[in-house]
C-alpha positions as CSV (number, residue, x, y, z in Angstrom):
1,X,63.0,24.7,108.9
2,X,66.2,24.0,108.9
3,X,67.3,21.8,112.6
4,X,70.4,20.3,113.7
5,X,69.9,18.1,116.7
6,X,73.2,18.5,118.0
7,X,72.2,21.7,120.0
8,X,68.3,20.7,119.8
9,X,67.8,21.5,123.7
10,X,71.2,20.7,124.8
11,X,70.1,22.1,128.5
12,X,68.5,19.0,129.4
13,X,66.2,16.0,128.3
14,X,65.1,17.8,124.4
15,X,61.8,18.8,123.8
16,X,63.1,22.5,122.4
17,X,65.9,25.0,122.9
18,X,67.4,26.6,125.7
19,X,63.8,29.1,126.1
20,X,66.4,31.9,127.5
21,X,68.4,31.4,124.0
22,X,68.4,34.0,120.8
23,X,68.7,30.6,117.7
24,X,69.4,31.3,114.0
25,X,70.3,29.2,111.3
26,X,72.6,30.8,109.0
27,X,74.6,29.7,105.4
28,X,78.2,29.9,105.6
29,X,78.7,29.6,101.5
30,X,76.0,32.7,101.2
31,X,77.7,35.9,99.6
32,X,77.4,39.6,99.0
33,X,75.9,42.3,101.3
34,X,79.4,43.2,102.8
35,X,80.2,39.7,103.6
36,X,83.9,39.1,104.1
37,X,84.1,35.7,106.0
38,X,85.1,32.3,104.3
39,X,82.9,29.8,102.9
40,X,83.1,27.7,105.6
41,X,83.0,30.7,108.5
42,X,80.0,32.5,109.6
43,X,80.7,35.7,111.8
44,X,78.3,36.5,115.1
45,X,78.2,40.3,114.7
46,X,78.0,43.3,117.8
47,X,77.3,46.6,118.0
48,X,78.9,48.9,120.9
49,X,79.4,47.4,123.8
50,X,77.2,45.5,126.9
51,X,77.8,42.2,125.4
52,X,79.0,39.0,127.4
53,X,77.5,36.3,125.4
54,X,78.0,32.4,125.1
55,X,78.0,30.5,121.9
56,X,76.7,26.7,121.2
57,X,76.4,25.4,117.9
58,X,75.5,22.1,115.8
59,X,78.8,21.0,115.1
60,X,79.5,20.9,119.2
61,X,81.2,24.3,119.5
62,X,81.7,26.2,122.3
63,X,82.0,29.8,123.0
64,X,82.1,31.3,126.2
65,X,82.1,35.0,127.4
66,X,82.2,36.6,124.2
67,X,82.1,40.5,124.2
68,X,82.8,41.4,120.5
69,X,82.7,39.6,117.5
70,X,83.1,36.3,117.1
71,X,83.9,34.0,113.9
72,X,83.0,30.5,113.8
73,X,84.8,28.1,111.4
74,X,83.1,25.1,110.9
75,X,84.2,21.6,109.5
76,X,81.9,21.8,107.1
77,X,80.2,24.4,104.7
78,X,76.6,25.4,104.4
79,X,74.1,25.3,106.5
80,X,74.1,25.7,110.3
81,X,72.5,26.3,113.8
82,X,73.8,28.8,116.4
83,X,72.4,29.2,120.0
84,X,73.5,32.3,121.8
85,X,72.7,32.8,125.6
86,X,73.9,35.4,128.3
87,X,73.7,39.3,127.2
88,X,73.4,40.0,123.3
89,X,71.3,43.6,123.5
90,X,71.0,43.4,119.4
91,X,69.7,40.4,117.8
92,X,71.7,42.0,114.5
93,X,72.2,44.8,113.2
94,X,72.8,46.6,109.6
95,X,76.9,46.2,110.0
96,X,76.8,43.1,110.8
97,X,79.7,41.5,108.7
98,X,77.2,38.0,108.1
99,X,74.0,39.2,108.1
100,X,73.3,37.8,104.6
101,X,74.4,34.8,105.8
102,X,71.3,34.7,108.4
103,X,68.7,33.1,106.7
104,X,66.2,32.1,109.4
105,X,65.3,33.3,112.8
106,X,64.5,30.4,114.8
107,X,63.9,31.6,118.1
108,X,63.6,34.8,119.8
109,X,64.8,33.9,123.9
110,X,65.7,36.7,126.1
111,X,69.0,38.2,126.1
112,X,68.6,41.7,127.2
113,X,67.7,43.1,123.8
114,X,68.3,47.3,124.1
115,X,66.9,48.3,120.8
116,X,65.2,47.4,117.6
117,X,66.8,50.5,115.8
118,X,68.0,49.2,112.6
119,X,68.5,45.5,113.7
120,X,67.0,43.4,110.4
121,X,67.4,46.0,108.1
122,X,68.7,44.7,104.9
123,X,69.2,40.9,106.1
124,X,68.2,40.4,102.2
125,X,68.1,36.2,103.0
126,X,66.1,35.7,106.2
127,X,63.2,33.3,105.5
128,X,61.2,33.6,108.6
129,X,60.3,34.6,112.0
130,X,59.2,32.9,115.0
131,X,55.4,33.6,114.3
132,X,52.9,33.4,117.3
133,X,52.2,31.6,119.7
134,X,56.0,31.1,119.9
135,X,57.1,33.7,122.6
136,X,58.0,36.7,121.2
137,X,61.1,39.0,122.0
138,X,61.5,40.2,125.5
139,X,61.7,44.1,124.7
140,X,61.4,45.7,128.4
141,X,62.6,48.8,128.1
142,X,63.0,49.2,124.5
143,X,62.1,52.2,123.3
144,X,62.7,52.3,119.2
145,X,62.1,49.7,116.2
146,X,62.8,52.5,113.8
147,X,63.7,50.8,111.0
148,X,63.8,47.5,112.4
149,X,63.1,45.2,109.4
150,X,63.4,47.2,106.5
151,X,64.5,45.8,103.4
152,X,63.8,41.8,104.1
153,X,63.5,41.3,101.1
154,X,62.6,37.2,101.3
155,X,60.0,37.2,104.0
156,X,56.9,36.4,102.4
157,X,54.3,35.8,106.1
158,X,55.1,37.6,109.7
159,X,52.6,36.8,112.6
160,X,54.4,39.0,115.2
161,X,51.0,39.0,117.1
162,X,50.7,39.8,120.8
163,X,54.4,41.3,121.1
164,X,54.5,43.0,124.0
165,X,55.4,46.9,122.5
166,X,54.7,48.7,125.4
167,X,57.7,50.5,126.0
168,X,58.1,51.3,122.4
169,X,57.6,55.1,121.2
170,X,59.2,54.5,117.4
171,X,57.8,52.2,114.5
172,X,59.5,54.6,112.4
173,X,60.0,52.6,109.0
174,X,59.2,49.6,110.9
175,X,58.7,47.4,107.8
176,X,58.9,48.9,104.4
177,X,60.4,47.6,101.0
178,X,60.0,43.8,102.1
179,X,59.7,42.9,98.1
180,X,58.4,39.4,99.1
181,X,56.2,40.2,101.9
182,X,52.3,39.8,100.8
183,X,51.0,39.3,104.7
184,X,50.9,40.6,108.0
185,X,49.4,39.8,111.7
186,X,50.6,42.8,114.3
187,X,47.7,41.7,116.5
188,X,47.2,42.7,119.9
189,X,50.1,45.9,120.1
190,X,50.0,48.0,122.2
191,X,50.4,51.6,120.9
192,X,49.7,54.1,124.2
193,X,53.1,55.7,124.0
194,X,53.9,55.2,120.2
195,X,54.6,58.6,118.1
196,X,55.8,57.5,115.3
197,X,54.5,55.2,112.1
198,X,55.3,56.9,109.1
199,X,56.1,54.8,106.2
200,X,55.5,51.5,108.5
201,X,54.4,49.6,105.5
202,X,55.6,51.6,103.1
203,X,57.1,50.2,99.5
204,X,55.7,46.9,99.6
205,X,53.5,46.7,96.7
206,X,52.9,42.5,97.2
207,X,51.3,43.3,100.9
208,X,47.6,42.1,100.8
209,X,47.1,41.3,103.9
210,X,47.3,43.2,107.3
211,X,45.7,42.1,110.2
212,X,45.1,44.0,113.6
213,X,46.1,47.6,112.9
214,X,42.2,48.6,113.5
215,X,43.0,47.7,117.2
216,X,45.2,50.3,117.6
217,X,45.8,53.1,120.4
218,X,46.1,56.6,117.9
219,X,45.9,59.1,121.3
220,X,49.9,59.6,120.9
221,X,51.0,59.0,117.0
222,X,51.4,62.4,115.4
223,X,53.2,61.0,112.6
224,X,51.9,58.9,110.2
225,X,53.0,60.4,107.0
226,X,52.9,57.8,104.0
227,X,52.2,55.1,106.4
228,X,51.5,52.8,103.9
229,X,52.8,54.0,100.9
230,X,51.9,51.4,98.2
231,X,50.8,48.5,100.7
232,X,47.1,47.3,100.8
233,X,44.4,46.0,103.3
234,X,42.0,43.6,102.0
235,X,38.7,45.4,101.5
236,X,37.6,43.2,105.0
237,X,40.0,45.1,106.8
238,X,40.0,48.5,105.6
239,X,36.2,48.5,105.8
240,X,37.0,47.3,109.8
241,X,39.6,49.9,110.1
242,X,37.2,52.7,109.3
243,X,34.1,51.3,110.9
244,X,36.9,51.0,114.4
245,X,38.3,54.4,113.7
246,X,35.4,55.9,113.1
247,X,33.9,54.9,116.2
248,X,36.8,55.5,118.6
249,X,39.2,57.8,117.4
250,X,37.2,60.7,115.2
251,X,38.0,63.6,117.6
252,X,40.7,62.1,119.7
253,X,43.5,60.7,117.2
254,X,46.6,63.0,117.4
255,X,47.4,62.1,114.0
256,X,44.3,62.8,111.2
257,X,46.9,62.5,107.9
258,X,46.6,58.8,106.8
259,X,47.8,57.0,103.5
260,X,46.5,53.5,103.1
261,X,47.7,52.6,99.7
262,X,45.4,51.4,97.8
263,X,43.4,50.2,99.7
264,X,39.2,50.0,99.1
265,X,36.3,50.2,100.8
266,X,33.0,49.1,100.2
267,X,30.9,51.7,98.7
268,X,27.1,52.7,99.8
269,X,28.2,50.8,103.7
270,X,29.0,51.5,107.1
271,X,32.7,51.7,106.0
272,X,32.3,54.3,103.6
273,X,29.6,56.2,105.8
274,X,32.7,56.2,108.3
275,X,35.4,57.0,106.0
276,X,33.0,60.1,105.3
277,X,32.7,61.1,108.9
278,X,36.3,61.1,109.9
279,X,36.9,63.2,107.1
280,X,34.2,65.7,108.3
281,X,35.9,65.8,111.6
282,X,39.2,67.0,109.7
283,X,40.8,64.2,108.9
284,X,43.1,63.3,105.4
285,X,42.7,59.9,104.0
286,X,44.4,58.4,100.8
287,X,43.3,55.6,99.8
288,X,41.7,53.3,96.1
289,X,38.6,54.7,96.6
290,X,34.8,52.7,96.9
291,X,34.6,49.5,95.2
């Protein structure tokens, strides 16, 4: 990662940034995706209005009170930090003039986020996340991540483990067509409320790996179609998903239509004796089959 010390906790004393503070690191000499903004320039993009923002970054720039966009022109080209505090309700979103600039979220901090809707969607060059146990996003009150991180196409690991979701009622295309993306830790969601998964994982033929989704409250989805299109578990976890299911949700699961890729189970076990009973009790599974 990517750190300029400049703004490295500029609040007091080091040791981190501004907790309260949303942080990215972005490339000003980065092109395409609609990018219009000089080599040297890197555009802080909005969406609607309820913004009153302040800008600091590594060169010792200062923004204040910002309610629209805002293009920074640094001294010199390539790579930067930017720490935004105050009210930013979208940390991006899929109009943002840079966004392919953006190449690594460093920190989440708390700036009255409103939504998820659409915010990472095709930010083609982001890197990373914050992974846990860095603090999450603050999302009180937010209601929809429908496709919130579709198409990022160079994350290879998330570990969004122990967000707090429980206000949110949409994962609608949450995560599909990440090219790159081959594992994922969703740990500890809470989904009492949620309605909506269908194609959460869907098009990402490198994902191996998806931890925590056996955990998960099924009393309100009643959509799951294609869930996870072409995405896998390991055979660890899908057994672990079925044996879960199986145990807790056979009668009570709104939704009983579930694609798991290709996903397999292990044949003649307590997996596949569970796979068997849900779909006694009316349930559709897609999945590799016993191996």
């Amino acid at each position: 990662m990517y750190t300029n010390t400049a703004i490295y906790a500029p609040e007091s004393g080091g040791g981190g940034f501004d907790p309260a503070a949303y942080v990215i690191i972005v490339d000003t000499t980065a092109t395409g995706g609609g990018t219009t903004s000089s080599s040297n320039q890197y555009t802080v993009g909005t969406l609607g209005a309820g913004y009153n923002y302040d800008i600091i970054t590594d060169d010792g720039q200062t923004f204040t009170s910002q309610t629209g966009n805002r293009t920074i022109t640094f001294a010199v080209s390539g790579l930067h930090t930017i720490q935004i505090t105050g009210t930013f309700p979208r940390f991006l979103n899929y109009g943002s003039p840079d966004k392919n600039k953006t190449i690594e979220i460093v920190q989440w901090g708390d700036t009255g986020i409103t939504t998820l809707a659409n915010t990472f969607e095709g930010a083609s060059r982001i890197t990373s996340f914050p992974s846990s146990p860095s603090p999450g996003p603050v999302l009180t009150g937010v209601t929809s991540c429908r496709l919130g991180f579709r198409d990022t196409d160079a994350v290879v690991s998330i570990d969004f483990s122990n967000w707090d979701t429980s206000t949110i009622t949409t994962f609608h295309n949450m995560f599909p067509l990440c090219a790159a993306l081959t594992s994922i830790d969703i740990t500890g969601w809470d989904m009492n409320g949620v309605t909506d998964v269908e194609f959460f994982f869907g098009g990402n033929g490198n994902l191996q790996s998806i931890e925590g989704v056996w955990d998960w409250d099924l009393s309100t989805i009643s959509n799951s179609g294609l869930f996870m299109g072409d995405a896998d578990f390991t055979t660890a976890q899908y057994n672990r998903l079925l044996i879960e299911w199986d145990a807790t949700w056979k009668t009570t699961a709104l939704s009983k239509n579930w694609a798991f890729g290709q996903s397999r189970y292990s044949a003649s076990s307590a997996a596949s004796t569970a796979r068997a009973a849900l779909i006694t009790a009316g349930w559709t599974i897609t999945d590799g089959g016993a191996i």
